[in-house]
N, C-alpha and C positions, 0 to 999 in steps of 0.2 A: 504494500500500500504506500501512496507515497503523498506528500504535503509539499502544498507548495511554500517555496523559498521564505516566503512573508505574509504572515496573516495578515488580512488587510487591518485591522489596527495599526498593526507592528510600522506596513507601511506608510499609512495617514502620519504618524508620529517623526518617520523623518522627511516626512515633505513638509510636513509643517514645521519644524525645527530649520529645515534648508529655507523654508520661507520666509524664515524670520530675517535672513538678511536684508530683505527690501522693507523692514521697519524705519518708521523714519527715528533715529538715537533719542532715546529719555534724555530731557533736560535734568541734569544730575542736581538741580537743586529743586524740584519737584518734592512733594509732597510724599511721595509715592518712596520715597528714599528715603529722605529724613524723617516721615513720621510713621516710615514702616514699623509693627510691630515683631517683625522676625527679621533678623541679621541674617549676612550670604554664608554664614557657618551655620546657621540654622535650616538656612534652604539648602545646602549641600548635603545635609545630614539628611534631610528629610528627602531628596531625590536619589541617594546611596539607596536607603530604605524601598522607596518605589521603584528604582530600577531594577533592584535584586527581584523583587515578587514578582512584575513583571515578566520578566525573563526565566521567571521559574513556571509562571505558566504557559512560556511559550514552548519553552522546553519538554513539558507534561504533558504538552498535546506530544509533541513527537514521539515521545515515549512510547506513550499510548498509542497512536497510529504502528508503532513495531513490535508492540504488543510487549513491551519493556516497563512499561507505568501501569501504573492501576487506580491513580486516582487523579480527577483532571478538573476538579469544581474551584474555581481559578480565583482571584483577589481581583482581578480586572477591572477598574473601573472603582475599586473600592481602596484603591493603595494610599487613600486621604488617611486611612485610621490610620497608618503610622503617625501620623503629627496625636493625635490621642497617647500611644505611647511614646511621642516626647514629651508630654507633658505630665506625665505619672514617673513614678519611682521603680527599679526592679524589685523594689522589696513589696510594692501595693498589688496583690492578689490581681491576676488576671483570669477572667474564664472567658473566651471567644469565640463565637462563633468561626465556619470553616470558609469566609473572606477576609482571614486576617492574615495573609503573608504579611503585608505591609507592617503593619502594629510589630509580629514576629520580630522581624528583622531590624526594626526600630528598636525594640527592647534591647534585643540582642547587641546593639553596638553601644550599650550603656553599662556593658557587662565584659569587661575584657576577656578575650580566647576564646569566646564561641565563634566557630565556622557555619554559621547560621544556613546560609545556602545549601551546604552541604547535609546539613544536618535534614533539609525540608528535602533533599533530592532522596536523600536515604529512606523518608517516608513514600516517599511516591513510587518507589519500587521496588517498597516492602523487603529492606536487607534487614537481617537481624542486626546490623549494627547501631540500625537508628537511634538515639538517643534516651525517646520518651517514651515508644509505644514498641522497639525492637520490632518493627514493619508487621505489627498485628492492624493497623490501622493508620491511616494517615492521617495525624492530626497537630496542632498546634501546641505544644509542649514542654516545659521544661525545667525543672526543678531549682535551677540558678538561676530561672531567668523569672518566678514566681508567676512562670503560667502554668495551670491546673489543663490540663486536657482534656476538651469537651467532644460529643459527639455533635451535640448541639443543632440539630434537623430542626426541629420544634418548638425552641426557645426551652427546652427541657432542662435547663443546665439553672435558670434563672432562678429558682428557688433554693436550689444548695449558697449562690450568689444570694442573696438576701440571708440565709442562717448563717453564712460565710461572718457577713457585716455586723448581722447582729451578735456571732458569739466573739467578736475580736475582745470589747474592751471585759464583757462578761469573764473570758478566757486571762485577761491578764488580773485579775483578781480571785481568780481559782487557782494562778501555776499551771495553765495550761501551757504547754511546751509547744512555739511556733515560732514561724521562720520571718513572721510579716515586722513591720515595722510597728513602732507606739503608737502610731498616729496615720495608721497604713489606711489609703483608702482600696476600697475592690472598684472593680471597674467588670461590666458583662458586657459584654456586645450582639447583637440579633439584626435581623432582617426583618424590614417593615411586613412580610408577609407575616411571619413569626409572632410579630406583636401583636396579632388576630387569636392566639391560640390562647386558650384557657389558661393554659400553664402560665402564659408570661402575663395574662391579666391578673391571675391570681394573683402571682409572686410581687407584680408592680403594688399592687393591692395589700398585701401584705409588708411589704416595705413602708408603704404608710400608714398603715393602722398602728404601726411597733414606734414610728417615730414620731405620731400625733401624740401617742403616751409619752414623751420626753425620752425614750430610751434613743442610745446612740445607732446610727443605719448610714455610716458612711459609703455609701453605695452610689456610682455612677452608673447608670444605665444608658447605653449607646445605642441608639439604632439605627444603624446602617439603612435607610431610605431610598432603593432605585428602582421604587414604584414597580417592582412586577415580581411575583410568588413564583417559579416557574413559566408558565405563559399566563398567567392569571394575574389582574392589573390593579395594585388596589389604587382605589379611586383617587386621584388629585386633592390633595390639601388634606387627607384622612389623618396621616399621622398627626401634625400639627391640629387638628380640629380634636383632634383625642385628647391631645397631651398638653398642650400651651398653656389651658387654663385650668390644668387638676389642682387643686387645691393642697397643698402639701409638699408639691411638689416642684423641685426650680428647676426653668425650660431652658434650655442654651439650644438655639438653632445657628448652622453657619453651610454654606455650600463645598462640597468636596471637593470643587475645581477653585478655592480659592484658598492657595495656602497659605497667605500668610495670614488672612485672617483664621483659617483654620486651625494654624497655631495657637492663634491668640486667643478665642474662642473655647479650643481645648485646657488651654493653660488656665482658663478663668473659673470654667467648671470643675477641674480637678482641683485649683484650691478653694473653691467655696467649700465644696462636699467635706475636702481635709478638715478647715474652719470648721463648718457648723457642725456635719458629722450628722447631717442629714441626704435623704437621696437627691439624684438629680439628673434629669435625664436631656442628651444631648442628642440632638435630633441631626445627625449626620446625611446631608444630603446626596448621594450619589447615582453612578449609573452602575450599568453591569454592560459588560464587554465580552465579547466573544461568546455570549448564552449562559446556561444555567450550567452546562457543564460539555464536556466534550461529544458525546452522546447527543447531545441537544441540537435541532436543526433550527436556528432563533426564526429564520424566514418566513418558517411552517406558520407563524402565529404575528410576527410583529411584519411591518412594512417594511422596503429597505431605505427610504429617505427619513423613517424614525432611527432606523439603526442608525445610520451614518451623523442624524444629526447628535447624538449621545458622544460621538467623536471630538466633536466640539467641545466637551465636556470630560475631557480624559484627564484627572487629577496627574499626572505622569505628564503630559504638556501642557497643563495650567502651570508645574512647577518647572518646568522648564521656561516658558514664558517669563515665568519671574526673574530667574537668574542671566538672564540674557536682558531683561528689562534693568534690573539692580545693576548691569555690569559687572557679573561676578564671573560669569562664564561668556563668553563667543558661544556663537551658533555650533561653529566648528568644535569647541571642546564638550557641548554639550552630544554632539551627534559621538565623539570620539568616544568619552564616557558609557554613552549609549554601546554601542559596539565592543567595547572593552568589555562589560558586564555581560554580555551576550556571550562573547568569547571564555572569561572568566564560568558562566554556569555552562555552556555545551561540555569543559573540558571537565569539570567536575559531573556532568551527567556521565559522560563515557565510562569515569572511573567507579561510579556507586553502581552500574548496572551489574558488573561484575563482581560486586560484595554479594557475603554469605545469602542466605535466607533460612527465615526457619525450620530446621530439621524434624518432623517427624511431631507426631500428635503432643509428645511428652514437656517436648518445647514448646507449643503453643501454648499447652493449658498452665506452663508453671507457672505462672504471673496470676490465675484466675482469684486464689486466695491461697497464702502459706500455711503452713500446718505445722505446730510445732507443740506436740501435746506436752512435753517434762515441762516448758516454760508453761504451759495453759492452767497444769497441776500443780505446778509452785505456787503458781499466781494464785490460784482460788482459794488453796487451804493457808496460804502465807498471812499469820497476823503480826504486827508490829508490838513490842513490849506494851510501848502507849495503847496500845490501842487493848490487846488483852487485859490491861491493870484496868480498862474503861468499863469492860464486861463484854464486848465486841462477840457477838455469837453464841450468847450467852443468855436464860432467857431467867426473869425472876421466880423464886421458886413457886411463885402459885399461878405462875400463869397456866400451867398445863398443856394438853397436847393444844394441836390448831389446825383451825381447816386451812382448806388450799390459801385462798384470800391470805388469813392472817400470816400464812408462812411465806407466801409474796412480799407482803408488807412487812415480813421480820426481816426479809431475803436483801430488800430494797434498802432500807434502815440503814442496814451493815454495810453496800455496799458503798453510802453516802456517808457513814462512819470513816470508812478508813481511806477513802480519798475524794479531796477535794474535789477533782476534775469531773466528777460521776454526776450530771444531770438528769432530772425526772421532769417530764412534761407533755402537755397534752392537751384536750380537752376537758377542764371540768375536775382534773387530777389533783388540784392545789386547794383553794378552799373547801370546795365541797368534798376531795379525797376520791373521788372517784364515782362512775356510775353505781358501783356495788363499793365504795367501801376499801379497794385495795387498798390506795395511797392515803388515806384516812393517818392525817397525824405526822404526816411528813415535811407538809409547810411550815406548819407552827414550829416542829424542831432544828429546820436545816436552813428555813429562812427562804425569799422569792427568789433571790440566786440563784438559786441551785432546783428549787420546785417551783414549777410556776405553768399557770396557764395560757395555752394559745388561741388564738384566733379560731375558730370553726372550719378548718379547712386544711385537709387531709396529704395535698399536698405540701403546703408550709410546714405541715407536722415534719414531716419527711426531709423538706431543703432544709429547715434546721438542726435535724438533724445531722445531714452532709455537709452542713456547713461547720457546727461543732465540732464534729471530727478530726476538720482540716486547721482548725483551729487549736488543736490540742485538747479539747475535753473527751471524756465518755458519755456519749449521750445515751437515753435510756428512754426514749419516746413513746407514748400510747397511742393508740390508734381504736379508738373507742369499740369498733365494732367490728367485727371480720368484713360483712359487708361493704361498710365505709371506705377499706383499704382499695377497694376494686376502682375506683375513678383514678385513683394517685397511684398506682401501683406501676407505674411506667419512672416511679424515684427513685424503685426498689428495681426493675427490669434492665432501663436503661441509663440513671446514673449512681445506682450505689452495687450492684452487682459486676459492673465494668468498668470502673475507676482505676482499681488493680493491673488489669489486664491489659486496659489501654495505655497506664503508665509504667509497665513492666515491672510492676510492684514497688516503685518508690512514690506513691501515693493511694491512701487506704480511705475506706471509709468507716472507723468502727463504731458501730452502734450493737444495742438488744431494742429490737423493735416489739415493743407489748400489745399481744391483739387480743381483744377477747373475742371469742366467738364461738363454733359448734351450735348443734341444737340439745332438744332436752331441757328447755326452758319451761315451769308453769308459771301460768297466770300472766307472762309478757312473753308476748309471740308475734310470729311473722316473719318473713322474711327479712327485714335489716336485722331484727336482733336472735335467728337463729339461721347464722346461716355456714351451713356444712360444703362450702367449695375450697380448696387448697389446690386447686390446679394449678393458679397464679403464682402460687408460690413454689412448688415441685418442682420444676425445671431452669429456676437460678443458677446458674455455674457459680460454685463457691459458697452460695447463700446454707446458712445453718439452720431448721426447721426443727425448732423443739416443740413437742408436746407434753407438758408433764400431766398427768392424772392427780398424783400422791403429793400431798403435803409435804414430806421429806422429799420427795423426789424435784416438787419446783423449786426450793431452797437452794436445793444443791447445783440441779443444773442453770437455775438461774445465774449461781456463782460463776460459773462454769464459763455461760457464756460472757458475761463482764470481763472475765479472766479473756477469753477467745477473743473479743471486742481491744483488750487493752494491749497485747500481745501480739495479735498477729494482724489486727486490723481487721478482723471477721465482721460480715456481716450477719446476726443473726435475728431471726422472729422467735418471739417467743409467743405461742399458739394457747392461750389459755382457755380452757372448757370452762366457760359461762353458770352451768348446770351444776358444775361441783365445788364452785367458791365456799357456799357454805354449806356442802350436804355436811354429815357429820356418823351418818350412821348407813351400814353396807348393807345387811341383810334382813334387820327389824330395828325397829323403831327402839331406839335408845340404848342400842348396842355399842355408839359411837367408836367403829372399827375404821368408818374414814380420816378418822382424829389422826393425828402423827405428832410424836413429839420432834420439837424442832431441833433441825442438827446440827451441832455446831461443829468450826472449822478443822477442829480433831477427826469429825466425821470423815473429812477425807471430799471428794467430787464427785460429781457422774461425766466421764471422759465424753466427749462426744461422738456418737454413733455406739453405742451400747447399751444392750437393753435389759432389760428388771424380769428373770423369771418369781413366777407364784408358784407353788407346789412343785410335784416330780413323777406326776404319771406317767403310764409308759403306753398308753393306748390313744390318745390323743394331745394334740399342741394348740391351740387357739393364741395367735397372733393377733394382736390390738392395740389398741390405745387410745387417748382422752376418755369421753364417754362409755365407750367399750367395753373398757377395765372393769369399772365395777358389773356390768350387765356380764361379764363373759364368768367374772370370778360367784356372782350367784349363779349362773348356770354350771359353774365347774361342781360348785358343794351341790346342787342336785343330780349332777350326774353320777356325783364318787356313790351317792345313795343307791344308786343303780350297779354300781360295779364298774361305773366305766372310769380309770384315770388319765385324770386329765390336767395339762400343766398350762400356763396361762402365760406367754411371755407379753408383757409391754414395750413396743417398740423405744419408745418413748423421744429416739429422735427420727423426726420421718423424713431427714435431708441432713447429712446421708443416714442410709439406714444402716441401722447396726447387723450388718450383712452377716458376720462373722459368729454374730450370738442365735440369730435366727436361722441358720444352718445349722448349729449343734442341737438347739432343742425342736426343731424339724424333723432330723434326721434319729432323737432320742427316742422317737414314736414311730414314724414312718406316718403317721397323718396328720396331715395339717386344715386347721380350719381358718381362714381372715374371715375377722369381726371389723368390718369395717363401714364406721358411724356415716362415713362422705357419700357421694352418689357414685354410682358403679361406674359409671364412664366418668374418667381423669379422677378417678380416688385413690386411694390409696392402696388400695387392694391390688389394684391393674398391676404397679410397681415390687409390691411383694410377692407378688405368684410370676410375676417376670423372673426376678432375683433367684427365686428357688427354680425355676425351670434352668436361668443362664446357669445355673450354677450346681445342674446335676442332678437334683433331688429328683427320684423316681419314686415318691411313694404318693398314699393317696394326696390328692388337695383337693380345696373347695375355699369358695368367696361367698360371705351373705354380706349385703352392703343397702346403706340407703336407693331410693329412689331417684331415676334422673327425674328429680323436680325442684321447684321451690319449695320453703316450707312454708305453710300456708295457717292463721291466725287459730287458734284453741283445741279443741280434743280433733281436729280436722287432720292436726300434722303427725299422729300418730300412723295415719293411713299412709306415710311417704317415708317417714324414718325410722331406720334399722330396730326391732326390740326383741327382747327377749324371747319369745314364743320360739320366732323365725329361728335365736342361734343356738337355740334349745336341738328343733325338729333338724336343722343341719346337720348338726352334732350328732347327735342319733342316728342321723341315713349313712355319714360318713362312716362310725366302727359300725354299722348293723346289729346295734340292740333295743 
């Protein structure tokens, strides 16, 4: 396949640079000189920057056309955000969208010994040697250079940006351990299509709800404006009609093609934000150059006398124009420049196409989350003198055993005891203590620092999450309902589960995300608040999916995962059954066998992916967990009445599963029964009769599982979720007695 010699951008740019000779010479005492806002080392820096990106998407096309690149979604037309990062710090948090060559390379030359060009060619053709993502992805990156690497399609990134902001000054009064500055602002960047999406209205939304309250939201919000989503146009004057006059929030608009006020514009809005330490959003006007990506045939959809006229409008010869207007450069050395840079990225494309790639599945997935269980084990059971002589884990002698609830809340307590950096929050978590009572008492002791209430909206739960993280803290977020996770669950999909991966694991996101949810609910029902899908969460590369049933069991693994969260950077959910907060008693009324006394740190942990046998029969295995549990352990004591043994394993983590323990007492029986509470299609069942088939087991199995339905409001949802009868009559068909 072959490209010809000069895109016609490429060309327009030196006709019009050769044009500039028949300018008639700037009177050098003009206005335009002496009361310029950017000096010709300003505009030189700031055309270094646009000439590299440039040239790296011209180069990307050709790549690509040899079938050498693999990713061509170009800066074109957008190379104005470098003047954005000349006006920030490399220490002030970047997350950008994928039009920021420009910005890139601007950072980058404020940061001595980055080969920044290089660095972006290695992404484009996916070498393992790349820098940030080791050619898993091509994206904007770099740990020196304080840009966080986004996938960023969606404005998805925009919410961990806002937790980012909000947990800086929070973080430096915890001892959160970060790399930003005292007084760092974040800066995000997005595409006027982008700013249509829930996500980024939320997040902008929640930027100001946090900072109407007087708390600090040093957050610049950028949006790159060149009017078209793909081929889709958003309407003339939108962004500005949106944003100029939100209340809360201060507008800075300036034109892409004019850099020196672009500078100056950029420079004004990053030290308000520093200043106030309120948001503020900078309304970046641009074009887009060469289409939406290489793939893209722009004709199909726009005119060609629109195309052409956006040429006029090419930040890359608006700053050229300037320099040659200032008398800082001749036409001649600006075209020389030009070609030198061209020449400069071809000979470095030649040399990356021949770097490694990555070898083999084992290499891909290592970055996805690290595993380091002795550090996980130290962590959980490790108490500090101070913190033992405090009574840390320790429970007064009359408090007695405790349901699930209390042992969450004992679980929670200790882990806000013995370090500062461990935040609890959510919806409704802080004064009221929670929908049921968990976090009950945790305000009043630990103070709104560290517990405190959010906004109503399931995403922000979440970007503050990812923003804490990056911040230095351990955040511990709730997410009121199972159901409610499902609208934001793309923070958990596509930016807390890919962080890792995409930065070759030098940036983590660790949280324990608390959900309550399952069915099994009386007297409040329905589908938000019984709802049994975990599909969403099943298939996270890396993601941790605890479920505990047992009081001592959520203690421990609760620890567990803090420990997982503080160490390796894990992410994990913790899956909490709604139904057994406060049961108290398993098989009659006031037997209180649900009770558990609470364990402390002597106890020891629950490692993760290992699970909890009951009893030791040899005639059957029933595999389960949350709700399950106790329904399968009454059906086990009526079956032993019958002769048949049976042993009861709790999975209790169902991401990854405890592969290792559910083979042994599998294969202790030769029959296996899943009790599983979810819906049969994407439950949990599907995964465990998988696991035992990949893995050998030829003896009997069988699955009883909920219904594929919703569950639906009072004794109705009985008719759709898994009970007892059903794992009773299974049981029985499986040994034939």
């Amino acid at each position: 396949m072959t490209m010809p010699e000069h895109e016609p951008i490429d060309a327009h740019f030196l006709d019009a640079v050769a044009a500039l000779h028949h300018r008639e010479p700037v009177d050098p005492g003009a206005k335009v000189v002496t009361g310029s806002p950017a000096s010709g080392v300003d505009l030189l820096d700031l055309f270094d920057a646009q000439l590299g990106s440039r040239h790296l998407d011209l180069v990307a096309r050709k790549l690509g056309a040899r079938r050498e690149g693999f990713y061509s979604i170009g800066s074109s037309g957008h190379e104005s955000n470098a003047a954005v990062a000349a006006a920030l710090r490399p220490t002030d948090p970047a997350l950008l969208h994928y039009r920021s060559g420009g910005f890139y390379l601007a950072r980058a030359n404020q940061v001595p010994g980055h080969d920044a060009l290089r660095d972006v060619l290695l992404g484009i053709v996916a070498s393992a040697d790349e820098p940030i993502s080791a050619g898993r992805h091509k994206v904007f990156g770099h740990p020196d250079l304080g840009i966080i690497p986004q996938t960023s399609t969606i404005a998805s990134h925009l919410p961990r940006a806002v937790g980012l902001s909000f947990a800086l000054s929070r973080a430096d009064k915890l001892g959160g351990c970060h790399s930003w500055g005292p007084d760092a602002v974040v800066v995000c960047s997005f595409g006027d299509a982008s700013a249509n999406h829930s996500t980024a209205t939320g997040a902008i939304n929640s930027a100001l709800h946090t900072a109407h309250q007087g708390v600090a939201m040093p957050l610049l919000f950028v949006c790159e404006d060149n009017g078209i989503g793909i081929s889709v146009r958003t309407p003339h004057g939108w962004i500005e009609t949106t944003y100029a006059q939100r209340r809360g929030l201060r507008y800075f608009t300036v034109d892409g093609h004019d850099p020196e006020h672009c500078l100056a514009v950029s420079r004004e809005a990053a030290a308000w934000v520093r200043r106030h330490r309120k948001p503020a959003f900078l309304h970046l006007r641009t074009v887009r150059l060469m289409g939406h990506a290489g793939s893209d045939v722009e004709s199909g959809y726009r005119a060609r006398n629109e195309i052409l006229a956006d040429y006029e409008h090419d930040p890359l010869l608006a700053t050229a124009r300037s320099l040659v207007e200032h008398r800082t450069l001749t036409p001649e050395e600006v075209l020389r420049r030009y070609e030198e840079k061209r020449t400069e990225v071809a000979a470095l494309a030649d040399e990356v196409v021949g770097r490694p790639k990555l070898a083999g599945s084992a290499a891909v997935m290592e970055a996805i989350a690290p595993t380091r269980p002795e550090q996980v084990r130290r962590r959980a059971v490790h108490v500090d003198p101070e913190h033992r002589r405090a009574g840390l884990g320790k429970l007064p002698e009359d408090e007695g055993p405790l349901t699930l609830a209390q042992a969450i809340n004992r679980s929670l307590a200790d882990e806000l005891v013995r370090d500062e950096r461990v935040t609890v929050f959510g919806e409704d978590v802080a004064r009221k203590g929670g929908v049921y009572g968990v976090t009950r008492g945790l305000r009043k002791r630990f103070g709104a620092t560290r517990v405190f209430d959010t906004l109503l909206d399931e995403q922000s739960i979440l970007g503050t999450a990812l923003g804490s993280g990056l911040a230095g803290l351990v955040p511990i977020p709730e997410i009121q309902y199972l159901a409610y996770l499902h609208n934001a669950s793309d923070q958990l999909r596509g930016e807390a589960s890919t962080l890792s991966f995409f930065s070759d694991g030098q940036y983590h996101n660790p949280m324990v995300v608390r959900i309550a949810g399952l069915g099994y609910q009386k007297g409040f029902g329905g589908h938000f608040h019984n709802d049994n899908s975990v599909a969403a969460l099943r298939d996270l590369p890396g993601v941790v999916l605890a479920a505990p049933s047992r009081p001592d069991d959520a203690a421990q693994m609760l620890r567990t995962c803090v420990a997982a969260a503080h160490e390796d950077g894990r992410v994990c959910v913790f899956l909490e059954p709604i139904a057994l907060y406060h049961t108290r008693d398993l098989h009659e009324t006031g037997d209180n066998e649900w009770l558990a006394p609470y364990p402390g740190f002597d106890a020891g942990h629950v490692p993760i992916g290992s699970a909890r046998e009951h009893g030791d029969g040899e005639d059957l295995t029933m595999v389960t967990f949350g709700n399950g549990l106790p329904m399968s352990l009454r059906v086990a004591a009526r079956l032993r009445e019958r002769g048949v043994g049976v042993r009861v394993l709790d999975l209790r983590w169902l991401a990854p599963l405890p592969v290792s323990d559910l083979l042994h007492s599998a294969n202790a029986t030769g029959r296996v029964l899943v009790v599983d509470e979810t819906r049969r299609s994407g439950g949990i069942s599907e995964a465990v009769v998988t696991t035992l088939v990949d893995n050998g087991f030829r003896g009997d199995l069988g699955r009883v599982c909920s219904e594929d339905s919703f569950i639906p409001l009072g004794e109705a949802a009985n008719h759709v979720l898994l009970d007892e009868a059903t794992i009773e009559k299974a049981a029985l068909n499986l040994t034939k007695r």
